[in-house]
C-alpha positions in Angstrom: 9.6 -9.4 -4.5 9.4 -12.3 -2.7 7.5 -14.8 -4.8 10.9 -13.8 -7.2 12.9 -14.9 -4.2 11.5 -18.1 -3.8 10.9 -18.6 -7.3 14.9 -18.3 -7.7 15.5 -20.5 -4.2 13.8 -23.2 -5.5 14.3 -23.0 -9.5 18.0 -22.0 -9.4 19.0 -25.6 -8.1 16.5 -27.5 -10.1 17.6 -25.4 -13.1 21.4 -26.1 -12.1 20.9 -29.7 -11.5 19.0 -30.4 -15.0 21.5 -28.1 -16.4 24.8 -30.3 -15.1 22.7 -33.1 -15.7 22.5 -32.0 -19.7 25.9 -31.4 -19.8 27.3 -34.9 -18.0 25.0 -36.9 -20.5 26.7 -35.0 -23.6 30.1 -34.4 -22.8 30.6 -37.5 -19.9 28.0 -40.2 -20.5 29.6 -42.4 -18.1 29.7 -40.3 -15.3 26.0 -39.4 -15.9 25.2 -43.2 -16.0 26.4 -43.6 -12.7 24.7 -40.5 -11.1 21.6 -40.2 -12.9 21.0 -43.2 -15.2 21.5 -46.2 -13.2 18.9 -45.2 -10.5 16.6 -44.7 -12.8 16.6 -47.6 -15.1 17.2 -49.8 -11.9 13.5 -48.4 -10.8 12.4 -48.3 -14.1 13.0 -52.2 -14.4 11.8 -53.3 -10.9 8.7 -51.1 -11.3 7.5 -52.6 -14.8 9.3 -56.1 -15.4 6.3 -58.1 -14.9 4.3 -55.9 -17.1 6.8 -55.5 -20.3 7.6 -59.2 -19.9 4.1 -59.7 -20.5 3.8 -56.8 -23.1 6.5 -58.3 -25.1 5.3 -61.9 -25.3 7.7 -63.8 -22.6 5.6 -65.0 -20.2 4.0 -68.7 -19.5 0.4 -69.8 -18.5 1.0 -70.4 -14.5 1.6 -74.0 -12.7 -1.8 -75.9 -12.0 -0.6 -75.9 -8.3 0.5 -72.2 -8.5 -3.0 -71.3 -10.0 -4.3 -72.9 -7.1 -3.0 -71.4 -4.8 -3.2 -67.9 -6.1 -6.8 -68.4 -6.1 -7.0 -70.8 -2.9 -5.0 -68.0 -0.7 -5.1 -64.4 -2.0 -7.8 -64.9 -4.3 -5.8 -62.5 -6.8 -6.8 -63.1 -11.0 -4.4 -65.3 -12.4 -1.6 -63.7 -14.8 0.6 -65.5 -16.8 4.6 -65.5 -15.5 7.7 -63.8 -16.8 11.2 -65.6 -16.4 12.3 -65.5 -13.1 14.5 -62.6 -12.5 18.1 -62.6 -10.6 19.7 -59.6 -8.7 20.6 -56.7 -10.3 23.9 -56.0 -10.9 25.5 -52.5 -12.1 28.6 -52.0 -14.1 30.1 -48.8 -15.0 28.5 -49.3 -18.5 24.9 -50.6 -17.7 23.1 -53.3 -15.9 23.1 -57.4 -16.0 20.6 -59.7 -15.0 20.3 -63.5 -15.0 16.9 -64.8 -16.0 15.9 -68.3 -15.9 13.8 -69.3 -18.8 10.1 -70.8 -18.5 9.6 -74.3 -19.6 8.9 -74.1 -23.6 10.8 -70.9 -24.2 14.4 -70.5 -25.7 17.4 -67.4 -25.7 16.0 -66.7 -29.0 12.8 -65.6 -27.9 14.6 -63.2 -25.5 17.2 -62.2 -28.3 14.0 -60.8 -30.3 12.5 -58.4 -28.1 15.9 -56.7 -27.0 14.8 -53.8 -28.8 11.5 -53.7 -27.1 13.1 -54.4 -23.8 16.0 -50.8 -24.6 12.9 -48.8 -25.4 10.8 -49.6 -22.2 13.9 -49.4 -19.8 15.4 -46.2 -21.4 19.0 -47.7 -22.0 21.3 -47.3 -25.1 21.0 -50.9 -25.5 20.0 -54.7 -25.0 22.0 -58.0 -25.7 21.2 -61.6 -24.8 23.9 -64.1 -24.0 23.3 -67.5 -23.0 24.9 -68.9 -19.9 23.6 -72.3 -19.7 20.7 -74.6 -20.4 17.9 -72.0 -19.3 19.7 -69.2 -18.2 20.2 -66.1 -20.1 21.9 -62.7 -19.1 20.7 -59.6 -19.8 23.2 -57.1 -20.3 21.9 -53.3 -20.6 24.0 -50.7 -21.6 23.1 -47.5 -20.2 25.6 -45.1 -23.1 27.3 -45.6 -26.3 30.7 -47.5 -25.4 31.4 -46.9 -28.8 31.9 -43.0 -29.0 34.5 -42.9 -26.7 36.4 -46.4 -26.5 37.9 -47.4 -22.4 38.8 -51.2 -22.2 37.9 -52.8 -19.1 41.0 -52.4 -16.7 40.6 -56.2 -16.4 41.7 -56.6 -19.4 44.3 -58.8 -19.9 46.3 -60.9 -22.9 47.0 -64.5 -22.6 48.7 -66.7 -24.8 48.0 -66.8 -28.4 44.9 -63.8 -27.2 45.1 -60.6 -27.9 42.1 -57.7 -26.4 42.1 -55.4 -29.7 38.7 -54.0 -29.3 35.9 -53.1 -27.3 32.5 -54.5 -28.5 28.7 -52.2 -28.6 28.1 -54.8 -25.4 30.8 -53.6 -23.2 33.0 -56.6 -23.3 36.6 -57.2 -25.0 36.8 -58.6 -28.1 39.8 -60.9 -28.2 41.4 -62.0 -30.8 42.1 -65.5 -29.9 44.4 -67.5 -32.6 43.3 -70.9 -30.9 40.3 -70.6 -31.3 40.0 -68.5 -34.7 43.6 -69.4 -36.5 43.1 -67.0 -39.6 41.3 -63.9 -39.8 40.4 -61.6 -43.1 40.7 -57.6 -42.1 39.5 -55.3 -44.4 39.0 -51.1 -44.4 39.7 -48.5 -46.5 42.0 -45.7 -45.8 41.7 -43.9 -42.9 39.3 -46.8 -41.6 40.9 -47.7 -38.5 42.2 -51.0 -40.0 46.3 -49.8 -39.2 45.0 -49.0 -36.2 43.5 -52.7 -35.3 46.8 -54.1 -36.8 49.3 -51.8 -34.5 46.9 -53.4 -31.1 47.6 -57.1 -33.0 51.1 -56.5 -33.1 51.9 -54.8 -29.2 49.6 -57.6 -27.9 51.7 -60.6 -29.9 55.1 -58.9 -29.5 54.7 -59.0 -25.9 54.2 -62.7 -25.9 56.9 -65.9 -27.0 55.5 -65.8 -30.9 57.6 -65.4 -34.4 55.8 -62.3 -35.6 56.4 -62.4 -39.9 55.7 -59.4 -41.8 55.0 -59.3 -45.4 54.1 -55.2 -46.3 54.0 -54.7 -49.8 53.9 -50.7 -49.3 57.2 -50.7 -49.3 57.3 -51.7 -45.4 55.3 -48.2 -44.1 52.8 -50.3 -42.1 55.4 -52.9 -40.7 58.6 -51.3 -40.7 58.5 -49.3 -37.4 58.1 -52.4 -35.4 60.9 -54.6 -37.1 62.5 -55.3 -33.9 60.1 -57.6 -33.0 60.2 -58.9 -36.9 61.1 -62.6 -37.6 60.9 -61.5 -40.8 59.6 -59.1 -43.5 58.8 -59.1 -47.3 58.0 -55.2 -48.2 57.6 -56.3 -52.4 56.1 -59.0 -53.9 59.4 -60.2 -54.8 60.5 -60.4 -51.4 57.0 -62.3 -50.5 58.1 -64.4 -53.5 60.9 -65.6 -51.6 59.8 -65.7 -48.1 56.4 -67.9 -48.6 58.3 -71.0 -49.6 60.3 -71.0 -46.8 57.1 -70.8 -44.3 55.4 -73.9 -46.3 58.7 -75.6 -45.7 59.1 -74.7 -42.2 55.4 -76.0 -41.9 56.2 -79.1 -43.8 59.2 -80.0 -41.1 56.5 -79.3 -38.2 54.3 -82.0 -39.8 57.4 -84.4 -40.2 57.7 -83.6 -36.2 54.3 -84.3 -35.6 54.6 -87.4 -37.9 57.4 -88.4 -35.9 55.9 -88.1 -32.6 52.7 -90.5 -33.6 55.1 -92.7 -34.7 55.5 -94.1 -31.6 55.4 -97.4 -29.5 51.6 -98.9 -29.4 52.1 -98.8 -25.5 52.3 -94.7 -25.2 48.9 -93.1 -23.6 46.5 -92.5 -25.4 47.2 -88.2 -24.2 51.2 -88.7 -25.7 49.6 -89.3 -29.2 49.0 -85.6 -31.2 47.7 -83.8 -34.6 49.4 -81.0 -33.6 51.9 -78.9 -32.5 50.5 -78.6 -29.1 50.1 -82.2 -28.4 53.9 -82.0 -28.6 55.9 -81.8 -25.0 57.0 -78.7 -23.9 60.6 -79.3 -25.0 59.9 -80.1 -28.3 57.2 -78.6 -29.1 58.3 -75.4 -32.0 57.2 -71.8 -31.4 54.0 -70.3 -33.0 54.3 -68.3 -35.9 51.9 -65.6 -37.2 51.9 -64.0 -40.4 50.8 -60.7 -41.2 49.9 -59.5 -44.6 49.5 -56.4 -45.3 47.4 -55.1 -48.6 46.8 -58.4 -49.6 45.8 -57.2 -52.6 49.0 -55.9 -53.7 50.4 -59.9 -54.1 47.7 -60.8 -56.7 48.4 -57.5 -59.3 49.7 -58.4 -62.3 51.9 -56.4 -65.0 53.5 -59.6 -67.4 53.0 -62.8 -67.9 56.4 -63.5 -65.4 54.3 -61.8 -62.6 51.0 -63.8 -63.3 53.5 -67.5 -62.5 54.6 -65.5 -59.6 51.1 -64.5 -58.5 49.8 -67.7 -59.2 52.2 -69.3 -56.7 52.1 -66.7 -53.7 48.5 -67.4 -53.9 48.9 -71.0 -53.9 51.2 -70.7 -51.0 48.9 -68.9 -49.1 46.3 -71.1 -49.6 48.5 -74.0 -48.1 49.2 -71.9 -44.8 45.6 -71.2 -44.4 44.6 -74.7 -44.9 47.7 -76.9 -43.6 48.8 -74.0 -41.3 46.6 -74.6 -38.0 48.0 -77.8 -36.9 51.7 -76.7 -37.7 51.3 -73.6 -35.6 51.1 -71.5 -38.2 48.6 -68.6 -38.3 47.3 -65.9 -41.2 46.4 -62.2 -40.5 45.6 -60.9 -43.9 44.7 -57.2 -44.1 43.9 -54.9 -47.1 41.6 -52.3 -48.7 39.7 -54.1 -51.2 39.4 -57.8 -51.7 36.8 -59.6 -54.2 36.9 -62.3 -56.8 38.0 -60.0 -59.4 41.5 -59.9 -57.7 42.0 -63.5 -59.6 42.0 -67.0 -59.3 42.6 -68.4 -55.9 41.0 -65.0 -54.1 37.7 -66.9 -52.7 39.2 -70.0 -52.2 41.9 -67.9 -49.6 39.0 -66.3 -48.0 36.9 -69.6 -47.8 39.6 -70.7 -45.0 39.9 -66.9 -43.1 37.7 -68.1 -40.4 37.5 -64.7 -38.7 36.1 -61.1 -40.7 36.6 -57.7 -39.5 35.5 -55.3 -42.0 36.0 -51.6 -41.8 34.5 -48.8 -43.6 35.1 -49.9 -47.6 34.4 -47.7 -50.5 32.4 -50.4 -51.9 29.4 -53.0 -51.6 31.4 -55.4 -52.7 34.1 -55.8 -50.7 31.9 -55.8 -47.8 29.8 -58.5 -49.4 33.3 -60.9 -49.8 34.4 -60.0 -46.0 30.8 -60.3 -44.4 27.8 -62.1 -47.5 28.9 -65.5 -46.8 28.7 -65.7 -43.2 25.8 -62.7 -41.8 24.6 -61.5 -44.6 22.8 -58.8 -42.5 25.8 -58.3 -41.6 27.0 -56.2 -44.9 24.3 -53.3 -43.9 25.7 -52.6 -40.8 29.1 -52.6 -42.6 28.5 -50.2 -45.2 26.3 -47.7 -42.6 30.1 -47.0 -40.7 30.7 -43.2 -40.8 33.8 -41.7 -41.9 33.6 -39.8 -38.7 34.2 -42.5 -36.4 37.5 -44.4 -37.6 38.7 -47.6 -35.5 34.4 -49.4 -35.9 33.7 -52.2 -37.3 31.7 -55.3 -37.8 33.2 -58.5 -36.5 32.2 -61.6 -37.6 33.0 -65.6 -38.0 31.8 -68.9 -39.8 29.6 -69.3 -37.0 27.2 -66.7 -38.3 27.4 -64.1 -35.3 28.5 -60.9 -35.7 28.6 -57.3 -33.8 30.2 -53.8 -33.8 33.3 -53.3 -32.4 35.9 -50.2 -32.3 39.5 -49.5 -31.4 41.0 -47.7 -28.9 43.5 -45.0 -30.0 47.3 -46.5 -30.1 49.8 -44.2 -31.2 52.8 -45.7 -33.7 55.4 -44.1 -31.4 54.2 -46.4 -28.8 53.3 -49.8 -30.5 57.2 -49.6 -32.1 58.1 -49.0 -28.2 56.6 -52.5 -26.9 58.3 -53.8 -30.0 61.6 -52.6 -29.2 60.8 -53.1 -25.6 59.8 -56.8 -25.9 62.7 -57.7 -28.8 64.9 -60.2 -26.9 61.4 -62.3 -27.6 62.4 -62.8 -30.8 62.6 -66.7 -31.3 65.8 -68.6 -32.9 64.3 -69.5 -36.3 67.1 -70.2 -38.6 64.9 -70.2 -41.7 63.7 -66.8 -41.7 67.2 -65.3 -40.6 67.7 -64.0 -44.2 64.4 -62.3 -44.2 65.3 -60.4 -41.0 64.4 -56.7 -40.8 67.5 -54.3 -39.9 66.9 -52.8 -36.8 67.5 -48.6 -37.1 69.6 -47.4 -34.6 67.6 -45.5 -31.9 68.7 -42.6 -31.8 70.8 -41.0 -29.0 70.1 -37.6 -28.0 73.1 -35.0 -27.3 74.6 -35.1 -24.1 73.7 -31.7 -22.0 76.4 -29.6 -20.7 76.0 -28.5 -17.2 78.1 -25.4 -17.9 76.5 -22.5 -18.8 78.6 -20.9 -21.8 80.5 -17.5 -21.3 81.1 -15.8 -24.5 84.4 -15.0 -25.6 85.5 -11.2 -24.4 86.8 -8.8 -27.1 
């Protein structure tokens, strides 16, 4: 009886705390991170560093004068030495480190054994970013961010930079139309991509931008945030009509550009621009971003009328995305499938989308066009995406890097409420006034009566 007693004094809580444990790693991975995982990966990488920097071939030969005086003072074997490590410091995803790089070794060498490093620390995962000349960070993350997707509450949009995302490293990924001016999107149905657009649009509406809309399903995807709406084509027709006036809005920014460098030989050198934003303050016109929806629906043909029309859409297009930068003019073009087969003009419209975000696709190929040309080990990761996990996907640009990112959940109700929230934003455009959206009436509920009702005696 009593070795049952302490058998049940001192297994009950060991059995309870391995169970809770269990249960916060499954159901609450973030909270388990903090409790159970951060300790132990923090003693789990003091402990071994030395060893699995050695183990994983980043370490240097020793100094001639540290050699010495290893041997001179402690008279200890000589081991060869791993980058020099920084402090430790947690997050509520993982763990980041500095480490400064030995002479003759590069990020890449430390970018190659992040896998070796996230088995031998025990963490969901390991990514290498480069701070400056010989310094890299080491971010670890102790969970999949991915599963259940919390921005950082420091997240915040600037001008022209939307946070849409949440990368597999923990950190925002922000669409930045300075930086990246046109982007490709594509996804299948039920892919997330809607989702990615409805975070594009609340993050623009709340900032002093012409938001155009061209949504050739009939307006579905656009419709409910009209109010914010500069314009909107929801038919190729309508897009037939609207895309000349853009290039022609973009052809009197360059005469306004053109105008400003036409100016005395004695203005500073600074007062001299390519672009809009060289421009002062005053003068200078407001940004415009286009957004295309199903892309693919403006290069179908039926007759030999539509094929002139497609044929100029297309070249249209193709002027925005190449003249369209320096005019302030910038292309978000979405849709389910796009390849070469679409017609002519289709790759030479995704050779200037800068940016790729590809969603699950029902095909190869489609992944290939988004993704082949810039990481082509890129298209694997692509095509892997579950159905099961809408909102993920592979981001990528011209420079060749890529990663996983994922959406947060944003309602419709609530994206069409910044919009309607942020429409005195809307900019005086006197071009696109014909092409803009009516506004439906919100509607009002009925008043309540405070009087209860009596019926009517017989």
């Amino acid at each position: 009886m009593t070795d049952m007693t302490t058998l049940l004094e001192v297994g009950g809580p060991v059995a309870a705390t391995v169970g809770g444990a269990a249960y916060l790693r499954a159901r609450h991975p973030a909270a388990y991170w903090s409790t159970v995982g951060l300790p132990v990966s923090t003693v789990k990488l003091l402990g071994s560093y030395g060893a699995v920097m050695d183990a994983c071939g980043l370490t240097v030969p020793p100094s001639r004068l540290r050699a010495w005086a290893i041997q001179a003072l402690t008279r200890r074997e000589v081991r060869p030495v791993p980058p020099r490590r920084g402090i430790i410091r947690p997050t509520s995803t993982g763990l980041r480190v500095r480490l400064r790089l030995a002479p003759g070794q590069e990020p890449a060498d430390v970018a190659a054994s992040a896998e070796r490093l996230r088995h031998a620390w025990g963490v969901h995962g390991a990514y290498v970013a480069e701070i400056k000349p010989g310094v890299v960070e080491l971010r670890l993350i102790g969970f999949d961010v991915l599963r259940k997707v919390r921005m950082p509450r420091k997240t915040v949009g600037w001008f022209l930079k939307v946070p849409v995302a949440l990368r597999e490293d923990a950190t925002p990924f922000v669409r930045d139309y300075r930086a990246i001016p046109h982007q490709l999107t594509l996804g299948a149905t039920l892919s997330g991509k809607s989702m990615f657009l409805r975070h594009l649009i609340a993050g623009l509406a709340r900032q002093p931008v012409a938001l155009v809309g061209i949504d050739c399903k009939r307006g579905v995807e656009l419709a409910p945030f009209a109010p914010r709406l500069s314009a909107l084509a929801t038919d190729p027709v309508q897009a037939a009509e609207l895309l000349p006036v853009l290039v022609e809005l973009m052809e009197d920014r360059y005469d306004l550009i053109k105008a400003r460098q036409g100016i005395a030989p004695s203005t500073p050198d600074e007062e001299i621009t390519s672009d809009i934003w060289g421009l002062p303050e005053d003068e200078r016109p407001v940004p415009v971003v286009l957004l295309v929806d199903e892309v693919a629906e403006l290069f179908l043909i039926a007759t030999r009328k539509d094929e002139e029309r497609r044929d100029e859409m297309v070249t249209q297009l193709i002027r925005l995305a190449q003249l369209g930068r320096a005019a302030g003019i910038y292309l978000e073009v979405c849709g389910q499938r796009f390849g070469a087969e679409l017609g002519k003009g289709a790759t030479m419209l995704r050779a200037q989308l800068t940016g790729r975000v590809c969603h699950r696709v029902n095909d190869e190929a489609s992944a290939k066009m988004a993704l082949g040309d810039i990481a082509p080990e890129a298209v694997g990761a692509a095509c892997a995406i579950a159905p099961e996990r809408p909102g993920l996907a592979v981001a990528g640009d011209t420079s060749g890097g890529w990663s996983r990112i994922r959406t947060p959940y944003l309602s419709l109700a609530d994206a069409a409420a910044v919009c309607r929230d942020n429409a005195h934003l809307v900019p005086d455009l006197p071009a696109l006034e014909p092409f803009r959206p009516a506004v439906p009436a919100v509607p009002v509920s009925a008043p309540v009566s405070l009087v209860k009702p009596v019926p009517a005696s017989e």
